[in-house]
Predicted model as a PDB file, atoms N, CA, C, CB and O in Angstrom, pLDDT in the B-factor column:
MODEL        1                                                                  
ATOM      1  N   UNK A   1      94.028  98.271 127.255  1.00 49.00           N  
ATOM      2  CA  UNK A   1      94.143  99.088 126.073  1.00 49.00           C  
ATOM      3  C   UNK A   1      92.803  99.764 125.797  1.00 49.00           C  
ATOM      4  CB  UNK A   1      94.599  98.245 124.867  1.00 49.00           C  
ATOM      5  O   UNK A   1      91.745  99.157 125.966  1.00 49.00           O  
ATOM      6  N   UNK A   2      92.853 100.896 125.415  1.00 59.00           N  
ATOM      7  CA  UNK A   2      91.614 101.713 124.678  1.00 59.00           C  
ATOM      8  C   UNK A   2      91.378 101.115 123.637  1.00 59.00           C  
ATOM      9  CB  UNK A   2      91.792 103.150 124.277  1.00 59.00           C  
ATOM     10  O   UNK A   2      92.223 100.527 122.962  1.00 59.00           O  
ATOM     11  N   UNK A   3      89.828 101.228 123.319  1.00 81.00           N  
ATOM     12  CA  UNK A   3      89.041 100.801 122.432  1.00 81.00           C  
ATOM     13  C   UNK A   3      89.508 101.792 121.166  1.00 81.00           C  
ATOM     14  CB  UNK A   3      87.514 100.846 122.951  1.00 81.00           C  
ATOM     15  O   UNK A   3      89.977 102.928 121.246  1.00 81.00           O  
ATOM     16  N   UNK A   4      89.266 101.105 120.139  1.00 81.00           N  
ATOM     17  CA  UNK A   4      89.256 101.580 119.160  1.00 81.00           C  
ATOM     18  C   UNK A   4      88.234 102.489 118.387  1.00 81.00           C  
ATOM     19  CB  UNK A   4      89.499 100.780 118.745  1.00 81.00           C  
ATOM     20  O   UNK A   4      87.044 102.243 118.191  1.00 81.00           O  
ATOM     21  N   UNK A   5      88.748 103.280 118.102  1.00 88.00           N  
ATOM     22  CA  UNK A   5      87.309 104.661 117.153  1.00 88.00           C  
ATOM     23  C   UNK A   5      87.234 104.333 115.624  1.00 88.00           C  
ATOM     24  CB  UNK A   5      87.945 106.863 117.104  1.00 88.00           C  
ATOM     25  O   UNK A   5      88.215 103.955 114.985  1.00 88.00           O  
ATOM     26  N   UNK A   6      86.204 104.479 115.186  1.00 91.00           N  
ATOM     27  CA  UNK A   6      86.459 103.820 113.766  1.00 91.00           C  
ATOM     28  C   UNK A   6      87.398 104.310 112.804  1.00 91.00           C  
ATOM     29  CB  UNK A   6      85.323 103.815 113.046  1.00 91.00           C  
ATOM     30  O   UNK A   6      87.812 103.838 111.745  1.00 91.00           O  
ATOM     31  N   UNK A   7      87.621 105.307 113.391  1.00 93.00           N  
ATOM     32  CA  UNK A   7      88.999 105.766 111.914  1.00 93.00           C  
ATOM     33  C   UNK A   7      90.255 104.716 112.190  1.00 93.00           C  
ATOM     34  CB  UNK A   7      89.933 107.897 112.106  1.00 93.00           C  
ATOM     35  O   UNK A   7      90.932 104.180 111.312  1.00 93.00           O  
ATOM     36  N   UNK A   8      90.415 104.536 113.760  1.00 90.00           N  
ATOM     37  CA  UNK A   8      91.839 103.662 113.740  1.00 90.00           C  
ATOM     38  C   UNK A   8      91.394 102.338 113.660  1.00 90.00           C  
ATOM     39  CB  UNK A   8      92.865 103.810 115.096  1.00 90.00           C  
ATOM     40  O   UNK A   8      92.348 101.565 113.738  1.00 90.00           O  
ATOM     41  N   UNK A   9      90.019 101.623 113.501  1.00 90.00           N  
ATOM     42  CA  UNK A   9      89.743 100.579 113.266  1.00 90.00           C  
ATOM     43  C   UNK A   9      89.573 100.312 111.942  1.00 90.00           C  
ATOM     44  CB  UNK A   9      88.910 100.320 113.910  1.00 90.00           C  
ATOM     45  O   UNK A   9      89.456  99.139 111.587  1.00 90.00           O  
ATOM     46  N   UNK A  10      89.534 101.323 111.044  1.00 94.00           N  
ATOM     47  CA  UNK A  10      89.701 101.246 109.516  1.00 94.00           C  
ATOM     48  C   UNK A  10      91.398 101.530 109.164  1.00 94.00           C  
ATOM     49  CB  UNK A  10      88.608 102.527 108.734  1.00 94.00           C  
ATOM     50  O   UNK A  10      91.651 100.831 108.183  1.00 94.00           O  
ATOM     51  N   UNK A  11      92.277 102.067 109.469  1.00 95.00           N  
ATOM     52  CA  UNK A  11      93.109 102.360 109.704  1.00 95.00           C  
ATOM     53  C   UNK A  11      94.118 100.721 109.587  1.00 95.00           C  
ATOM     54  CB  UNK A  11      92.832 103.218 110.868  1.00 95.00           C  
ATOM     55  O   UNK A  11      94.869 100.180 108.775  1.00 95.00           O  
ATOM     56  N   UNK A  12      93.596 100.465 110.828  1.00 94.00           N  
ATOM     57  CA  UNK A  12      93.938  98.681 111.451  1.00 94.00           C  
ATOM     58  C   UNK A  12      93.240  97.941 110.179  1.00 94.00           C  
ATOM     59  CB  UNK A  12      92.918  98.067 113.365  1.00 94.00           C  
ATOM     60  O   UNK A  12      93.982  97.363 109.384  1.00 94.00           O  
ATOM     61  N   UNK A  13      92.302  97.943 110.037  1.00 94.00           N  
ATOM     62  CA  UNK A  13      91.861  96.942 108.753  1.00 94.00           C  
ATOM     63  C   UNK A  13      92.726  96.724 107.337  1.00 94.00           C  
ATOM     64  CB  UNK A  13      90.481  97.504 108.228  1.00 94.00           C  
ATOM     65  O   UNK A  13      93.069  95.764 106.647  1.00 94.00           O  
ATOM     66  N   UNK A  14      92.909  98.483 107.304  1.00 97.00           N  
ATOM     67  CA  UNK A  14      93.883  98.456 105.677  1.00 97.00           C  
ATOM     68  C   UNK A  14      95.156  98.026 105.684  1.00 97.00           C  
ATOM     69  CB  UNK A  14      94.155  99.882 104.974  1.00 97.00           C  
ATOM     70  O   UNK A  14      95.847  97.626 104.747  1.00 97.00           O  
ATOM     71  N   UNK A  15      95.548  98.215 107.500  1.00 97.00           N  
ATOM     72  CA  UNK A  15      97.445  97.947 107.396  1.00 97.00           C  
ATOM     73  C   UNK A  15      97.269  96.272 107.453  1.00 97.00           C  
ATOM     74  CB  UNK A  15      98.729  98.752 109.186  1.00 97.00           C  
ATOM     75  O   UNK A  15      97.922  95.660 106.608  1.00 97.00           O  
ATOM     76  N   UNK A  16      96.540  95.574 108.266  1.00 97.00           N  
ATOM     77  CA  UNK A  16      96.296  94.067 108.101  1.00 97.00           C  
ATOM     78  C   UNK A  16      95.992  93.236 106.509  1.00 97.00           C  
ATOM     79  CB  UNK A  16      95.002  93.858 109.017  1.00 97.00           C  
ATOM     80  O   UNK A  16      96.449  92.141 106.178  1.00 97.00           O  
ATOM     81  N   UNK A  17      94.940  94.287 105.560  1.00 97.00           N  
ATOM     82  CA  UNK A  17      94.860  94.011 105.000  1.00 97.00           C  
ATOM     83  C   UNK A  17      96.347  94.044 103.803  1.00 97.00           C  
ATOM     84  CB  UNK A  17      93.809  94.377 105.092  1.00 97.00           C  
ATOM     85  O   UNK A  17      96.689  93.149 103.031  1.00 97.00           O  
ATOM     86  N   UNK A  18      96.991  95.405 104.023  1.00 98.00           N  
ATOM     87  CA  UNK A  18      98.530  94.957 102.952  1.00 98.00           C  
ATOM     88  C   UNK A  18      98.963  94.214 103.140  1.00 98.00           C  
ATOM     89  CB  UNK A  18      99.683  95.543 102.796  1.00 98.00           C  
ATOM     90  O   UNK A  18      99.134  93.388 102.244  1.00 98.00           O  
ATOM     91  N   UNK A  19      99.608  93.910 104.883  1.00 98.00           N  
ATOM     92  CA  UNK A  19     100.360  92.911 105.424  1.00 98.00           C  
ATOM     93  C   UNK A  19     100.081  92.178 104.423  1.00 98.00           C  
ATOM     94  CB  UNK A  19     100.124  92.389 106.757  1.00 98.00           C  
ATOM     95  O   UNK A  19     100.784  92.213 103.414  1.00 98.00           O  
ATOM     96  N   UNK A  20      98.786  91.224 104.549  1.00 98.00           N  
ATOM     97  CA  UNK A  20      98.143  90.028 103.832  1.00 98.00           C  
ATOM     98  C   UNK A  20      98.958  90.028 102.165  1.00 98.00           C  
ATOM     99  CB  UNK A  20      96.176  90.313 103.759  1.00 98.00           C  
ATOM    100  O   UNK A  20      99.885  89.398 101.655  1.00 98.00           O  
ATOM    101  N   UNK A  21      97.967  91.159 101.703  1.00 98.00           N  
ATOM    102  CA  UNK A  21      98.351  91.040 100.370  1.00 98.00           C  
ATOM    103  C   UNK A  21     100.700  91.061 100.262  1.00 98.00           C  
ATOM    104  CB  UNK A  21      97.276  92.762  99.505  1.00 98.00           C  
ATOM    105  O   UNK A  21     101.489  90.273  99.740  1.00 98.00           O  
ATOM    106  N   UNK A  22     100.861  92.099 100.889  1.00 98.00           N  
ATOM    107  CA  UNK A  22     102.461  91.416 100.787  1.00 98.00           C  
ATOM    108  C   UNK A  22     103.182  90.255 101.027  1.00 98.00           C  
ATOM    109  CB  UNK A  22     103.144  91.922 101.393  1.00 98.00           C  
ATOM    110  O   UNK A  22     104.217  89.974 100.423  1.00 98.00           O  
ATOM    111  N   UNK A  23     102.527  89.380 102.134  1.00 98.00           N  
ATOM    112  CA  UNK A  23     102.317  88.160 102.381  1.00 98.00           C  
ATOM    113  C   UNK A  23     102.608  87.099 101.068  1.00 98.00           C  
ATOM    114  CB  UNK A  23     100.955  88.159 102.894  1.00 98.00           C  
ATOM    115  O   UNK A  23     103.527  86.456 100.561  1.00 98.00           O  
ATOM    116  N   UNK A  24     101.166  87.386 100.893  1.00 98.00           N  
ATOM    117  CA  UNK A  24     101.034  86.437  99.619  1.00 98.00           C  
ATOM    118  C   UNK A  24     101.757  86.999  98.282  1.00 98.00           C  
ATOM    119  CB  UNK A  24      99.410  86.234  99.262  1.00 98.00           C  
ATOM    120  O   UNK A  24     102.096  86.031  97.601  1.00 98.00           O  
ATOM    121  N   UNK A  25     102.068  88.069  97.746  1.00 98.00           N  
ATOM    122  CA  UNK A  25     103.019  88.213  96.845  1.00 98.00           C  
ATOM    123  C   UNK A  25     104.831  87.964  96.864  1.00 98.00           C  
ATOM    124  CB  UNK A  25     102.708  89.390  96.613  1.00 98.00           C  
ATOM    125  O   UNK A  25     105.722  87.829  96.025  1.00 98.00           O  
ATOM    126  N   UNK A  26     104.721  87.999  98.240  1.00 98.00           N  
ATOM    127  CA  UNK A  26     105.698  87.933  98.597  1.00 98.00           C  
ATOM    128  C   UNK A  26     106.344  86.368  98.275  1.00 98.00           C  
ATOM    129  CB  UNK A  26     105.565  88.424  99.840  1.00 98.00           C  
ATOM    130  O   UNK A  26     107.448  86.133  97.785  1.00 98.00           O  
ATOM    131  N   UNK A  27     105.156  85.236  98.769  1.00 97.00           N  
ATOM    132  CA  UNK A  27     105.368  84.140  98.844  1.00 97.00           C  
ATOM    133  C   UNK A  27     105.328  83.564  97.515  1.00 97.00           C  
ATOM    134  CB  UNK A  27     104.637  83.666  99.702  1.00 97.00           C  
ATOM    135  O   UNK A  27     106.079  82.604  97.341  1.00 97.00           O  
ATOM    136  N   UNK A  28     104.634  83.931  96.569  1.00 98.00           N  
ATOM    137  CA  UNK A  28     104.685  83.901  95.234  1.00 98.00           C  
ATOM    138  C   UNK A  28     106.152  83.929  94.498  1.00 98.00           C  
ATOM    139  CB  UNK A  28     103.886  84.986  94.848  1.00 98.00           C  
ATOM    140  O   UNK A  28     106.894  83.063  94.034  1.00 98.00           O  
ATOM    141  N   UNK A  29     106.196  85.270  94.616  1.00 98.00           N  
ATOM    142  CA  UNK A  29     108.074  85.478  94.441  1.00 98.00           C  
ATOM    143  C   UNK A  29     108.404  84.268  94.569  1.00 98.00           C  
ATOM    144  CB  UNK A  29     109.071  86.424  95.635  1.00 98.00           C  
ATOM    145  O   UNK A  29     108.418  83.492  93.614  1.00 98.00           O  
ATOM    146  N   UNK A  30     108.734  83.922  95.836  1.00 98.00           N  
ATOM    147  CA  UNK A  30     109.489  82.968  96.227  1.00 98.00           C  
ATOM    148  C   UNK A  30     109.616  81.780  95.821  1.00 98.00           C  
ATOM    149  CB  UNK A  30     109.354  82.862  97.120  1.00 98.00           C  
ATOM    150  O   UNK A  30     110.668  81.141  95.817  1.00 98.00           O  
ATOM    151  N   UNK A  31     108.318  81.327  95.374  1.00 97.00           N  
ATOM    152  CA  UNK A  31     108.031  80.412  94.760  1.00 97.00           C  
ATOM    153  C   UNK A  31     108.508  79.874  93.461  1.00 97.00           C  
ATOM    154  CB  UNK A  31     107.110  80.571  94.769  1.00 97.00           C  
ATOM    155  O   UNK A  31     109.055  78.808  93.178  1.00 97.00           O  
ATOM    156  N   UNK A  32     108.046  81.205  92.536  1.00 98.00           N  
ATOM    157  CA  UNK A  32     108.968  80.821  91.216  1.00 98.00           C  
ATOM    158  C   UNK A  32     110.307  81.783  91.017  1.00 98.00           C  
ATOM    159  CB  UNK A  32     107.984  81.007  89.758  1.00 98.00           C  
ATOM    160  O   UNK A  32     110.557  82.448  90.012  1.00 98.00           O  
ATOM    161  N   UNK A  33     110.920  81.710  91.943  1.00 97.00           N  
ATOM    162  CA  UNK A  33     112.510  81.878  92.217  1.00 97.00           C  
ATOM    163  C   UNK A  33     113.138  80.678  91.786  1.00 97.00           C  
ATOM    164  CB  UNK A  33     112.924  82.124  93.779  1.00 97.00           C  
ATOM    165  O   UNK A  33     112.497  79.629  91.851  1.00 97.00           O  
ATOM    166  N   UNK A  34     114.523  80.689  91.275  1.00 96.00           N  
ATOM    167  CA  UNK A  34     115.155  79.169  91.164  1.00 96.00           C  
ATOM    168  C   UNK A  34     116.683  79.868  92.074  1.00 96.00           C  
ATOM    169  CB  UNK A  34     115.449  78.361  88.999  1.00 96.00           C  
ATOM    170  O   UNK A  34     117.551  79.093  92.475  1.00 96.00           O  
ATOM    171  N   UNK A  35     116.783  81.212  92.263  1.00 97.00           N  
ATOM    172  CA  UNK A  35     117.623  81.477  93.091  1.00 97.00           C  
ATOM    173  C   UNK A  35     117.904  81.256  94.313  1.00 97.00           C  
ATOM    174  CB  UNK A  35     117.653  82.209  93.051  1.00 97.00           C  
ATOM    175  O   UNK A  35     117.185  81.950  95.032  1.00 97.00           O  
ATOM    176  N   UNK A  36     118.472  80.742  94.774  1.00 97.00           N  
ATOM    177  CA  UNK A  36     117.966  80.340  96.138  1.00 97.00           C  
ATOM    178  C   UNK A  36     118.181  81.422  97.060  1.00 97.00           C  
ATOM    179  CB  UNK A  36     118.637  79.084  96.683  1.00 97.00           C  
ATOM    180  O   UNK A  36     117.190  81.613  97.765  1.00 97.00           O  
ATOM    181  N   UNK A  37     119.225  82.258  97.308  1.00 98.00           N  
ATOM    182  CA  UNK A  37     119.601  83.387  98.192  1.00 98.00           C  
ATOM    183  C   UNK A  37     118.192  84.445  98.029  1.00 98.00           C  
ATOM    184  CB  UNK A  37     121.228  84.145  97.624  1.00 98.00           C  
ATOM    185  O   UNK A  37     117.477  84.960  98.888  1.00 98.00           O  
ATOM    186  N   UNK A  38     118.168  84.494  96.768  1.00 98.00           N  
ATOM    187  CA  UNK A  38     116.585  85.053  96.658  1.00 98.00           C  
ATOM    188  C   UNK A  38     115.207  84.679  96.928  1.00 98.00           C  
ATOM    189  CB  UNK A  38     116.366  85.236  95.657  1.00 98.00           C  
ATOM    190  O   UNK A  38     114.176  85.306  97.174  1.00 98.00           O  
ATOM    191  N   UNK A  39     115.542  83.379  96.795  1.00 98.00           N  
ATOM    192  CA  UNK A  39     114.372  82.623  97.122  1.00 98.00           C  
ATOM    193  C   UNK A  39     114.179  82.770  98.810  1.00 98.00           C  
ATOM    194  CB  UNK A  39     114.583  80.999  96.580  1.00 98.00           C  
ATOM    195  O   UNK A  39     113.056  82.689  99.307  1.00 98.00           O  
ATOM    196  N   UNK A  40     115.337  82.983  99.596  1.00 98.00           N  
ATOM    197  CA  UNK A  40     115.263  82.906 101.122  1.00 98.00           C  
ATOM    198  C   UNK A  40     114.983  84.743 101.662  1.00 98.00           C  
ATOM    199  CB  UNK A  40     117.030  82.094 101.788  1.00 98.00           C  
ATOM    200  O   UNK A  40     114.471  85.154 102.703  1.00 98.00           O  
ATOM    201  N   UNK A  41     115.507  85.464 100.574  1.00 98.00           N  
ATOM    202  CA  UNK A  41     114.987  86.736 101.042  1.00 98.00           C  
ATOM    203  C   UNK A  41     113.678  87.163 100.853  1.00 98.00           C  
ATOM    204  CB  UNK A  41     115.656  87.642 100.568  1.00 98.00           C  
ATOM    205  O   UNK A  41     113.096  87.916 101.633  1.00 98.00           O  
ATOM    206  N   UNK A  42     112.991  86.496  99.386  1.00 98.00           N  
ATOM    207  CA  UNK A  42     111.380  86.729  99.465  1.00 98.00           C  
ATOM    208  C   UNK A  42     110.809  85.898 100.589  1.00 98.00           C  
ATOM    209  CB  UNK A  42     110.582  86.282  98.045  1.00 98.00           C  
ATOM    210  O   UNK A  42     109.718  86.240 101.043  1.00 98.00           O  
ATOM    211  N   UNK A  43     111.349  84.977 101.024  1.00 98.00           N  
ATOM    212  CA  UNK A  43     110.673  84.341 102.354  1.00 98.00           C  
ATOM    213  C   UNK A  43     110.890  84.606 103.723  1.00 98.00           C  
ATOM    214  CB  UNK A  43     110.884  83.130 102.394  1.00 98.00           C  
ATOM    215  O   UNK A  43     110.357  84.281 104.784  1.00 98.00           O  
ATOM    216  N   UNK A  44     111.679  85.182 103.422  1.00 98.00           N  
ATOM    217  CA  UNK A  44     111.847  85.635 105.097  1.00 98.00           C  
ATOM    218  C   UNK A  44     110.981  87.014 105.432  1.00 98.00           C  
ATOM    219  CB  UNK A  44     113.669  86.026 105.504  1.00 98.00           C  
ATOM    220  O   UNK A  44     110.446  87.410 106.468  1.00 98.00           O  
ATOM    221  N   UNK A  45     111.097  87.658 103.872  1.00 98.00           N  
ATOM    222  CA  UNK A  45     109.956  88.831 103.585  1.00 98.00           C  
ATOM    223  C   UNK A  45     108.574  88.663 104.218  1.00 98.00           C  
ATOM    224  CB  UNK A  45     109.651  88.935 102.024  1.00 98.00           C  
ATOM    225  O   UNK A  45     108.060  89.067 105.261  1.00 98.00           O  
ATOM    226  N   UNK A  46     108.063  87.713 102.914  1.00 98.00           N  
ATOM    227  CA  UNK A  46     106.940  87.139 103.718  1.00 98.00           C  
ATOM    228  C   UNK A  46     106.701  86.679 105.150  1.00 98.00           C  
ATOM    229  CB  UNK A  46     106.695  86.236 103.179  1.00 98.00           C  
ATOM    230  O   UNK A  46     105.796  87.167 105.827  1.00 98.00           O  
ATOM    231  N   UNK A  47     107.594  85.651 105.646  1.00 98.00           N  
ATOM    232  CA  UNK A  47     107.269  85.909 106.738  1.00 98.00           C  
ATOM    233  C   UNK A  47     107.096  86.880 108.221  1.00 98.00           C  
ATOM    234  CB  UNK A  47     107.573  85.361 106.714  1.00 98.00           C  
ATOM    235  O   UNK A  47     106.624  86.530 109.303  1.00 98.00           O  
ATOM    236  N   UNK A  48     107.734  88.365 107.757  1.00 98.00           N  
ATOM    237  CA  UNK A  48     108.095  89.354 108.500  1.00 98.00           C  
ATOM    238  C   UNK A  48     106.409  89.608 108.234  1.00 98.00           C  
ATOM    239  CB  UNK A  48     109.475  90.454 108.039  1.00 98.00           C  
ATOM    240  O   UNK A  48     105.605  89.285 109.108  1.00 98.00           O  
ATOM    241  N   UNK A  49     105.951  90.240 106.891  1.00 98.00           N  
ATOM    242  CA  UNK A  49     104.730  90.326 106.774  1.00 98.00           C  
ATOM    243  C   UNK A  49     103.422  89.923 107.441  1.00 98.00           C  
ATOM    244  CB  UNK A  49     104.739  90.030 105.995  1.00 98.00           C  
ATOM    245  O   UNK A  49     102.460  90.601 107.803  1.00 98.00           O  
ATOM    246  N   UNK A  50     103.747  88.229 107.510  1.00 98.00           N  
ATOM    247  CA  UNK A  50     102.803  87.700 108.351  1.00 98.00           C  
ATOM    248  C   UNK A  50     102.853  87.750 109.743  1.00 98.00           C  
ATOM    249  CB  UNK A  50     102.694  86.584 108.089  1.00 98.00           C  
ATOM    250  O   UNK A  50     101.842  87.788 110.445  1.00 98.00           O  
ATOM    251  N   UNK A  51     103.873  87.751 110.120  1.00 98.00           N  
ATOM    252  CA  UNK A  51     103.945  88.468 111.787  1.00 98.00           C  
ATOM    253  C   UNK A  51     103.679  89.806 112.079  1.00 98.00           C  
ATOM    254  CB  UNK A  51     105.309  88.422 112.408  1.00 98.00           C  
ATOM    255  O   UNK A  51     103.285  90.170 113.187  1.00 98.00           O  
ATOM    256  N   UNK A  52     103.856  90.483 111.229  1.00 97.00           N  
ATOM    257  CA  UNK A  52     103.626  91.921 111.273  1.00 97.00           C  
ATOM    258  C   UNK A  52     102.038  92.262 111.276  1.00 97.00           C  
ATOM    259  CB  UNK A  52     104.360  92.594 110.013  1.00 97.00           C  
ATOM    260  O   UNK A  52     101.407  93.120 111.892  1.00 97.00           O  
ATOM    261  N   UNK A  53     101.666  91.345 110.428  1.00 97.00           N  
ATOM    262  CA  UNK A  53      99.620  91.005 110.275  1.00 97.00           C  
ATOM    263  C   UNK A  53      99.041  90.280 111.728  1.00 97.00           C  
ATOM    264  CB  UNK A  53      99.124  89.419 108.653  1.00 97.00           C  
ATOM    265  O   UNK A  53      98.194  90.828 112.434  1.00 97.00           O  
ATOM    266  N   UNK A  54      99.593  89.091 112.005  1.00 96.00           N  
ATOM    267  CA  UNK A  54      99.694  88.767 113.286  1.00 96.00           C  
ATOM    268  C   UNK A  54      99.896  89.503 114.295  1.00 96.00           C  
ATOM    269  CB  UNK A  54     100.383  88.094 113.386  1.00 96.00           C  
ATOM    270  O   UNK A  54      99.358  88.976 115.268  1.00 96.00           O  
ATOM    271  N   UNK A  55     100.304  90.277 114.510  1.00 96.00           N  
ATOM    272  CA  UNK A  55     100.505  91.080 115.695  1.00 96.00           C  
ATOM    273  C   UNK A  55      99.613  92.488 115.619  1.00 96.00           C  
ATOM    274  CB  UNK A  55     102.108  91.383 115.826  1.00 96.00           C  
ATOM    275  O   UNK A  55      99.347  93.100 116.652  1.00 96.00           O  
ATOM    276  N   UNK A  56      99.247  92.872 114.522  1.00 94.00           N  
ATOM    277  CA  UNK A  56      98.217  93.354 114.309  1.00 94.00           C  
ATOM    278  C   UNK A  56      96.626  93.666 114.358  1.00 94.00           C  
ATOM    279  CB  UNK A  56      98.441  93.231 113.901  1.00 94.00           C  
ATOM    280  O   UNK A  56      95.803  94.579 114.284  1.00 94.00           O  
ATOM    281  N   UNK A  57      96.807  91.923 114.578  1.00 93.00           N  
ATOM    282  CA  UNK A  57      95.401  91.288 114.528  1.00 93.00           C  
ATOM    283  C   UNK A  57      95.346  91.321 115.768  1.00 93.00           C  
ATOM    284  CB  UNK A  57      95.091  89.892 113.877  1.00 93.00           C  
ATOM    285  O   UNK A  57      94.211  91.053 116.162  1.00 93.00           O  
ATOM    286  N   UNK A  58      96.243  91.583 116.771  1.00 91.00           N  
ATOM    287  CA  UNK A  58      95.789  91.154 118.788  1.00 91.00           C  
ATOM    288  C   UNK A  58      95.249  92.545 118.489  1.00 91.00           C  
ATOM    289  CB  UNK A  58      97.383  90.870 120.599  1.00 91.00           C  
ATOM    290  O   UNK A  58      94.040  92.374 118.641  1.00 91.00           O  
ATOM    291  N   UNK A  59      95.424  93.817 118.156  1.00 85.00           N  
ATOM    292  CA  UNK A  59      94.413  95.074 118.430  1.00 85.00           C  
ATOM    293  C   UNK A  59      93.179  94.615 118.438  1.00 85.00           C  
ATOM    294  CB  UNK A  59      94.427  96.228 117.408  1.00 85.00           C  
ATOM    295  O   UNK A  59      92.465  94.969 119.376  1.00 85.00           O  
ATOM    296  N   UNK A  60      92.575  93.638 117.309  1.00 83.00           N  
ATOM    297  CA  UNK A  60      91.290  93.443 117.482  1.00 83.00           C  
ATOM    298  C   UNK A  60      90.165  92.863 118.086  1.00 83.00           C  
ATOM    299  CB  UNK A  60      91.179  93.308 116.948  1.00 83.00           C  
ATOM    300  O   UNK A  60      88.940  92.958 118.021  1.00 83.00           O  
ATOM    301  N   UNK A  61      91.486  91.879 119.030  1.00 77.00           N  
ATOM    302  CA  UNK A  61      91.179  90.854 119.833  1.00 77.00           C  
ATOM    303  C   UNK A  61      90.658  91.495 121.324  1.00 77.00           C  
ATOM    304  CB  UNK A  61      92.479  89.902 119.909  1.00 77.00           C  
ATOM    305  O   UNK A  61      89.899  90.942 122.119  1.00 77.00           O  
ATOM    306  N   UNK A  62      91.188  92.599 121.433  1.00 66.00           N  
ATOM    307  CA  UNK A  62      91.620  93.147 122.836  1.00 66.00           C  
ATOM    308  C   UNK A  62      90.423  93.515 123.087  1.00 66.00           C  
ATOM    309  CB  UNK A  62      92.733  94.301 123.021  1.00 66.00           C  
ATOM    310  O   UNK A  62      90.156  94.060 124.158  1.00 66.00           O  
TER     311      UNK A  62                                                      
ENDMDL                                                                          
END                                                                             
């Protein structure tokens, strides 16, 4: 893979960084849910999020 130029390495920083923050709001939701069908869609949310950050994060690795 090509190296990164700093615009797409800032670019990569901000989309990792929402991931994160949707992540954690996401998981919040979920938390004080007493719904449960809801409670499983803010979590499955979140976890799309965190894979989506995860897989994100190998650009930087590379």
């Amino acid at each position: 893979m090509a190296n990164l130029n700093q615009v797409e390495l800032q670019n990569l920083r901000h989309l990792i960084g929402a991931h994160e923050t949707s992540y954690q709001k996401l998981n919040t939701y979920a938390s004080q849910t007493v719904d449960p069908e809801i409670k499983q869609v803010f979590t499955k949310a979140a976890q799309d999020a965190l894979n989506t950050k995860q897989k994100l994060m190998t650009f930087l690795n590379n």
